[in-house]
C-alpha positions, 0 to 999 in steps of 0.5 A: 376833636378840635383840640386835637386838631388845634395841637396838631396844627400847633405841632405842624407850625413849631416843625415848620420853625426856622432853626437857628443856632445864634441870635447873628443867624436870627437877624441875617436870615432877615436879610433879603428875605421879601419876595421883592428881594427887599430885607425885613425890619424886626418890629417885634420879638416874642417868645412862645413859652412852655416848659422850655423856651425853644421858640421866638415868633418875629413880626417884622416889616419889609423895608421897600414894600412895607409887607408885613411878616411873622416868622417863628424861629426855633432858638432851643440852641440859643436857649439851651439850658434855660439861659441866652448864649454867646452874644454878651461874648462876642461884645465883649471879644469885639470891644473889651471892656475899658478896665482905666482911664476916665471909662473904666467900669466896676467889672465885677459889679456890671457882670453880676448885675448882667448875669442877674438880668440875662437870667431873669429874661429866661424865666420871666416874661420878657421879650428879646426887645424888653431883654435888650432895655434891661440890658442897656439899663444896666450899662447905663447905670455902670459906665462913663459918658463920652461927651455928656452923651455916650455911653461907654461900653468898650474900646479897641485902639484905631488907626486914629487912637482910641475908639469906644462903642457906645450907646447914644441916650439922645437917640433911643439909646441906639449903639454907635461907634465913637472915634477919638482923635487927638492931634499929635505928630502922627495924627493930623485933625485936619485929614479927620477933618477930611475923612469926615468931609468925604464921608458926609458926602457920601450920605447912607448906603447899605454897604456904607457905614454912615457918619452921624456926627462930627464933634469937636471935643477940644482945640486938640481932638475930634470925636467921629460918631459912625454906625456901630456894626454889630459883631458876629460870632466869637467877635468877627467884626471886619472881612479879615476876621472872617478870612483869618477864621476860615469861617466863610462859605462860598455863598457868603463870599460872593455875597461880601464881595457884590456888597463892595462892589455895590458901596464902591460904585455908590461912591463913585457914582456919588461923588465925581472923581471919588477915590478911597484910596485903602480899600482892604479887607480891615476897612470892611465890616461885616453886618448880619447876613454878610452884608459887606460895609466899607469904612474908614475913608480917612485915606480918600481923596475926592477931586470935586471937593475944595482944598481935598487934593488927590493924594500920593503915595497913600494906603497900605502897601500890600494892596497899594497899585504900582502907579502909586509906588511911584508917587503918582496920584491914586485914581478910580483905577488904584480902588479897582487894583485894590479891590482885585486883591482883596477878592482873591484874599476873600476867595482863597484866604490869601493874598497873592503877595502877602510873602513878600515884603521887596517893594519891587515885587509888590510893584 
């Protein structure tokens, strides 16, 4: 009788399952999810087996009131026909892997040996967390370091020049982004210098992506060390993938634009007569459970910092305010201008002037 109702009570837990249909869905539903409203922390994995894997128990942490909690997914989609699926993809969609130069990866080596461990993790016994260190093994063992220190997994080109995602091996292998500037007519170390100045400033913020580091590599260039953002599905990373891929629910809008909201007054409030200058929907990534991220300062200005003058005539013209067309220094009020704009193109998919290219109608 008692394994009868031990079965029972088996069968009423797996229904009660959350469902979730990616490991981005997994994480996101983490998101706020306390009854403080606060979000939970992932301390461990596990995956419940039988003759196939469709659930994972997560015991996880609050991370204001420290509450513990275990919640079971149910990940038959994520396992579907024995093998983990999309997240490999949407890395290598988000950051390509670097194929020349002193980076470069032996491909075909890297994907066998990937392939060899994802699958080892659906018929074995390792957990998501055990899976993750097989991974970054691997990676280890096939890439090039970036300054003695990190690890190479892919690259995409900035506003600055080449920026690498990378696994730092003297911080528990953690992923973070790696940006290289070198000096050059159209990039001046002295505005990284800058961006790094106004970004350290700010300190950590859930809607900030936070500067760890700066480097100097060379005389000639300059490496920033950021918080990784990890990407979504088929490799959305920033506000415009999302707006582009019409893959946004009013909900998750709303929630996007709080989340600017809140990092743009953390800034302000933070640091006096603050001005980021190039607030678009490029300069905002997008973590788990839409959390809204606002980056790339290299265009702010702070008047409370020695030698970082107002600017003129900065950022990008489509969400440029009128006052700065006429050479006028962008102000809390340009941000606010800018920042309209980007929630009318989040909340329709398009900006009310994107037709236009007359610099007097986008006066």
């Amino acid at each position: 009788m008692s394994g009868k109702k031990s079965k029972a009570r088996r069968r009423q837990l797996l229904s009660n399952a959350v469902r979730v249909e990616n490991i981005w869905e997994e994480h996101s539903y983490l998101v706020g999810r306390c009854a403080c409203g606060g979000d939970l922390v992932a301390i461990r994995f596990e995956l419940v087996r039988g003759p196939a894997v469709t659930h994972e128990r997560c015991e996880a942490r609050c991370a204001c009131c420290l509450r513990r909690h275990n919640i079971l997914f149910d990940v038959s989609e994520i396992f579907r026909n024995g093998r983990p699926l999309e997240v490999q993809d949407w890395y290598a969609t988000a950051w390509p892997p670097v194929t020349q130069g002193p980076y470069a990866r032996r491909e075909r080596e890297l994907e066998i040996k990937l392939r060899r461990v994802t699958e080892e993790a659906s018929f074995s016994q390792l957990t998501s967390e055990q899976m993750q260190q097989a991974i970054g093994k691997v990676y280890r063992e096939h890439g090039a370091r970036l300054l003695g220190r990190y690890e190479v997994l892919g690259a995409r080109t900035g506003a600055f020049g080449q920026v690498y995602l990378c696994l730092d091996t003297a911080a528990d292998s953690r992923m973070v982004v790696c940006k290289l500037a070198v000096s050059s007519e159209n990039v001046d170390l002295e505005s990284i210098r800058r961006e790094a100045s106004v970004w350290l400033g700010l300190g950590e913020h859930p809607n900030i992506v936070s500067l760890y580091d700066i480097k100097t590599r060379t005389e000639h260039q300059v490496v920033l060390v950021l918080e990784a953002v990890h990407p979504g599905p088929q490799g959305r990373t920033t506000l415009s993938d999302w707006i582009k891929a019409k893959a946004l629910r009013e909900q998750e809008k709303r929630s996007i634009l709080g989340g600017v909201v809140a990092g743009m007054l953390y800034c302000h409030e933070r640091i006096f007569g603050f001005v980021h200058a190039d607030l678009k929907p490029e300069n905002i990534l997008i973590s788990h459970g839409f959390r809204a991220k606002i980056t790339d300062f290299g265009l702010a200005r702070a008047s409370a910092m020695p030698g970082l003058p107002l600017g003129q005539g900065f950022g990008t013209p489509l969400y440029l305010a009128p006052e700065c067309w006429d050479s006028r220094p962008p102000s809390e009020a340009s941000d606010v201008y800018a920042f309209g704009l980007l929630a009318i193109e989040t909340l329709t998919g398009k900006h009310p002037f994107e037709q236009s290219t007359d610099r007097d109608a986008l006066r």
